[in-house]
N, C-alpha and C positions, 0 to 999 in steps of 0.2 A: 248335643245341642249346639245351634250354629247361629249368634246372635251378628245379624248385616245392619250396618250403618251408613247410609248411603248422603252422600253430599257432593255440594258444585253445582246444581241448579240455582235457577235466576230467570232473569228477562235478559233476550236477547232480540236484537234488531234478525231480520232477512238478513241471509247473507253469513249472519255471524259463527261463532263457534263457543264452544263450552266442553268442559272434560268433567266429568262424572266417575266419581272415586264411591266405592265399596270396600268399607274394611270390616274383615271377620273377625270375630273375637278368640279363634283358634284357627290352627294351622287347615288351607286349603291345597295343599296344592301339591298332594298325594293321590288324590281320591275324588275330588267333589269335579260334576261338570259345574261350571259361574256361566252366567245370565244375564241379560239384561232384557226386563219385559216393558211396556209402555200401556199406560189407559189413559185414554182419551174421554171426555165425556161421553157418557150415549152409547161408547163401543168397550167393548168387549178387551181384555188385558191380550197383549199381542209379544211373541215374541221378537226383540231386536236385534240383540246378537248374541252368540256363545261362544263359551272358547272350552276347550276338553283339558284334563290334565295334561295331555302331553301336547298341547298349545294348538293345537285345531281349530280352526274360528267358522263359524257359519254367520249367515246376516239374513234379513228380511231384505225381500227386492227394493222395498222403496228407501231403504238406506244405503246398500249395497256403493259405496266409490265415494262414500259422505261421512260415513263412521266406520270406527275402527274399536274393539274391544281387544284389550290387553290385562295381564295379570303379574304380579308384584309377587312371590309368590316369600319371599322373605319380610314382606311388610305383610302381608295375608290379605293383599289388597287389589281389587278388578279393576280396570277404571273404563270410560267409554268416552272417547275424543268420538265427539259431533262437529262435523265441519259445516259450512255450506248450508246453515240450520236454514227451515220452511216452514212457514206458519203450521201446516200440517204437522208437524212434528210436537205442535202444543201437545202436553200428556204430563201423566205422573210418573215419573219413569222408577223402576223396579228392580233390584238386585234379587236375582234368587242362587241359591245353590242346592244341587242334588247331588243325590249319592245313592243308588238303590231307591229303597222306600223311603231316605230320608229328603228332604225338602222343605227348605227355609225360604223367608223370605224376609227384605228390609221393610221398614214402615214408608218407603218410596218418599223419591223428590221432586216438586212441580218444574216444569221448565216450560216455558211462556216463552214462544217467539213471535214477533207483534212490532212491529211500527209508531 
């Protein structure tokens, strides 16, 4: 069992930036792909970036040169530097970790970009 506690959301103006930390409550950083997903009202959970044990990152195209997913792996901790945040980008953002059949996830944190 893989208990994720996700924090660093807030409001943020256009423009702005925020870094979004996940820490596990045991060691990731063997095994587990880390994640980061996004829901929006109305749509569907999406995912935004990942990184592999052996530090492989993928992104969603609409993030892609704005975010950045990174992992801590002695702190047992992911985080997601948002740069250049877009109202679009309003969502509950979501830590998850897998491993085979296993797959966790945080209770997610809102992040509000807004004027």
């Amino acid at each position: 069992q893989v208990q994720l506690v996700e924090s660093g959301g807030g409001l943020v103006q256009p423009g702005g930036s925020l870094r979004l930390s996940c820490a596990a409550s045991r060691s990731i950083s063997s095994s587990f792909i880390m994640g980061w997903y996004r829901q929006a009202p109305g749509k569907q959970r999406e995912l935004v970036a990942g990184i592999t044990p052996g530090d492989t990152t993928n992104y969603a195209d609409s993030v892609k040169g704005r975010f950045t997913i990174s992992r801590d792996n002695a702190k047992n901790t992911v985080y997601l530097q948002m740069n250049n945040l877009k109202p679009e980008d309003t969502a509950v953002y979501y830590c998850n970790a897998r491993f085979q059949v296993l797959n966790f996830w945080g209770q997610g944190t809102q992040v509000t970009v807004s004027s």
